[in-house]
C-alpha positions in Angstrom: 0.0 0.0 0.0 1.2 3.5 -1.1 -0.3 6.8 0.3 0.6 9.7 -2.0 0.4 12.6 0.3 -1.8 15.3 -1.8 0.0 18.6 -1.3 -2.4 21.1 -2.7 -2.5 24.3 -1.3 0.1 23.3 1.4 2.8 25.3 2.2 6.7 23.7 1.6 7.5 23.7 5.7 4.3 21.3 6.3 5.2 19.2 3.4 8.4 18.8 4.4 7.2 17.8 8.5 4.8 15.2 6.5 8.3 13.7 5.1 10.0 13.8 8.5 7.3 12.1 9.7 7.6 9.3 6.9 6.0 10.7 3.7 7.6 9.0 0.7 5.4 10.7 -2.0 3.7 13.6 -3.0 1.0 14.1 -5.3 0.3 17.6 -6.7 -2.6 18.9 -9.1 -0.9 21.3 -10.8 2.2 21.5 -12.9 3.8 24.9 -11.4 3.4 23.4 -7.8 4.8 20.1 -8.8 7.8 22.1 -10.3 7.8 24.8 -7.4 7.8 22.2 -4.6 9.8 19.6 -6.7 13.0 22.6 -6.3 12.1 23.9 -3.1 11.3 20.9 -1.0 15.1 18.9 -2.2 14.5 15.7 -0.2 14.4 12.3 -1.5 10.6 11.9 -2.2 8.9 10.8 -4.8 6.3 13.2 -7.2 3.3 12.0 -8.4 0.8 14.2 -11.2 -2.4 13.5 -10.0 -4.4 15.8 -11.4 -5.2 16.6 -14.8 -2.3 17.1 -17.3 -2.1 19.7 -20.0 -0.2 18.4 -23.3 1.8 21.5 -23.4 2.7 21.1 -19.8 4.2 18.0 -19.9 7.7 19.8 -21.0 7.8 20.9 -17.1 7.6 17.6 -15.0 7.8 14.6 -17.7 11.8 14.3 -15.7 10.3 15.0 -11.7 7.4 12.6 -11.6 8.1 9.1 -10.6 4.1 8.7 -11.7 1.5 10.2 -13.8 -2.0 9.0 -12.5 -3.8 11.0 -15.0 -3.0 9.8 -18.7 -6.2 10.4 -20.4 -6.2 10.6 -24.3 -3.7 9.9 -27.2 -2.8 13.7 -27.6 -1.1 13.2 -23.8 0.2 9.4 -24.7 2.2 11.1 -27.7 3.5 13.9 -25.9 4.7 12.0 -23.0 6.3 9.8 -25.3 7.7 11.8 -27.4 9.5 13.5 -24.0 10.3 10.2 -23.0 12.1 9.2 -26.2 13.9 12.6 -26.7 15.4 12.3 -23.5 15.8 8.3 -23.0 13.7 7.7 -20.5 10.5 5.5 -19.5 7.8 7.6 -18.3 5.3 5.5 -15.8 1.8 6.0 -15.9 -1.5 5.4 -14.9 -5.1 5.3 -17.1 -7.2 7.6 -15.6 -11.0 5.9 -15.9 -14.4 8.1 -15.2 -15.9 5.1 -13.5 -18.9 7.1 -12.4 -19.4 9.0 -15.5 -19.6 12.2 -13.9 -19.3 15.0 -16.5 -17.2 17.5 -14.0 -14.2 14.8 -13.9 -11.3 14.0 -16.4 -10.6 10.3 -17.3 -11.5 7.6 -19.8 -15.1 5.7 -20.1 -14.5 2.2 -19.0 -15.7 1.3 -22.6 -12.9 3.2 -23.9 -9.9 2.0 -21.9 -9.4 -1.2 -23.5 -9.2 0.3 -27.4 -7.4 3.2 -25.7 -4.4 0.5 -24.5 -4.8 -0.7 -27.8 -3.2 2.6 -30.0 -0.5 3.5 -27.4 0.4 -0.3 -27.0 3.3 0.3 -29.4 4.7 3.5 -27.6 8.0 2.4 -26.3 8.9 5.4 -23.5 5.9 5.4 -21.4 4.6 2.3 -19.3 1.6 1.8 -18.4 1.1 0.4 -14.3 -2.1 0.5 -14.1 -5.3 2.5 -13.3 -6.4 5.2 -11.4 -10.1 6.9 -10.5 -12.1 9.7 -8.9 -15.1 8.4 -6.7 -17.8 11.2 -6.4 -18.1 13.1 -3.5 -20.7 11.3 -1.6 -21.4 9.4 1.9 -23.5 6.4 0.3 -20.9 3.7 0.9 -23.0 1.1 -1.9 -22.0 3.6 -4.5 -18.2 4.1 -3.7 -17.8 0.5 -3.6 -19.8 0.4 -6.9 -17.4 2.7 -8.8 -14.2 0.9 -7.2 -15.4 -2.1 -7.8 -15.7 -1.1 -11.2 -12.2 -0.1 -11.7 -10.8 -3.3 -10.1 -13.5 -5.8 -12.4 -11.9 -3.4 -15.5 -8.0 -4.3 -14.2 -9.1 -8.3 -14.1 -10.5 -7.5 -17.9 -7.0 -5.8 -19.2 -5.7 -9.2 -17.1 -7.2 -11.4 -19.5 -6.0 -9.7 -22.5 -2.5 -10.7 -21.1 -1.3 -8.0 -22.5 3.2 -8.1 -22.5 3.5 -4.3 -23.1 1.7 -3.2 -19.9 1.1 -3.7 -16.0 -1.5 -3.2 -14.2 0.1 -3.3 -10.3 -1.8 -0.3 -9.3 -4.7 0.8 -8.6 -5.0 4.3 -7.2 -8.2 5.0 -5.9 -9.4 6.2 -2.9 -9.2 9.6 -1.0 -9.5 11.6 2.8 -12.8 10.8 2.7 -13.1 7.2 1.2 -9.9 5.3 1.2 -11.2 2.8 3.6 -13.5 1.6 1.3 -11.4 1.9 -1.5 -8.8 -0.1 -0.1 -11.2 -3.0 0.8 -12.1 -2.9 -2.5 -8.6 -3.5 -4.0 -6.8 -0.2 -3.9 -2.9 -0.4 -3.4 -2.6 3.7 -3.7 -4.7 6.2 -2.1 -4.3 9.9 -2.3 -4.6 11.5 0.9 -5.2 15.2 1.5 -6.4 16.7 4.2 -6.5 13.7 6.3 -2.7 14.6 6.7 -2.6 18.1 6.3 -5.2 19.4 8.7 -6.7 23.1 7.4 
């Protein structure tokens, strides 16, 4: 089990207490505080992009990120790629999946995912390790465990395709407010906010 400690809107001093106290990784929604805390923070702790990713931003963190959880259309796949292959290395990500179909969040139908893996199969400098979704903001347990339940059923599909190219060790799903759940239901990464950074 990983916990990405989610860093937004936390000053640099608290994140670096949080990896005193044990933090291994950060997770940051934005690009200019990956890159801003990336330089100011210096420690040996992993970065994690867990929020959405702007092709055109991928110039600033492609080479700080041990993990991209958001990987969400070709136009990113190619970019990241591209990066990847200009400056030999293999970029790890994650397929971000709208389990709940909710029209305010980012990510992939689960329809799409598997013809998705499909065209960036052949893309040599970024690796697909597995999946990653948003639960909606709600207290109804039978509909959390619905929509992660739903990620983990799509990771035993992409099983079964046996595909060579990609892994799918992780599952990142889960938040403050639901990783309990989501770690009954087969998360192994859950992205923790404010349950470590009181506000």
């Amino acid at each position: 089990m990983e916990i990405v400690a989610v860093t937004k809107y936390v000053e640099v001093a608290q994140v670096k207490e949080a990896i005193d106290l044990g933090i291994k990784n950060i997770g940051e929604n934005r690009t200019n505080e990956l890159c801003k805390k990336y330089e100011e923070v210096n420690q040996p702790v992993n970065f994690h992009m867990i929020g959405h990713l702007q092709t055109n931003k991928v110039r600033d963190i492609y080479d700080k990120v041990k993990l991209v959880h958001s990987l969400d259309r070709i136009s990113l796949a190619k970019e990241l790629d591209r990066r990847g292959r200009l400056n030999n290395l293999i970029i790890n990500t994650l397929i971000q999946v709208n389990i709940a179909e909710e029209e305010s969040k980012f990510g992939l139908s689960k329809e799409d995912v598997l013809p998705f893996i499909e065209k960036i199969i052949g893309f040599n400098n970024i690796k697909i390790q597995g999946l990653m979704t948003i639960a909606p903001y709600t207290k109804d347990e039978k509909q959390l465990r619905s929509v992660f339940r739903g990620l983990y059923k799509l990771r035993e599909d992409i099983n079964r395709r046996n595909y060579k190219e990609i892994s799918t060790d992780y599952l990142s799903m889960g938040m403050t407010n639901d990783y309990q759940i989501a770690v009954e239901e087969g998360a192994n990464i859950v992205r923790i906010g404010s349950g470590i950074f009181k506000k």
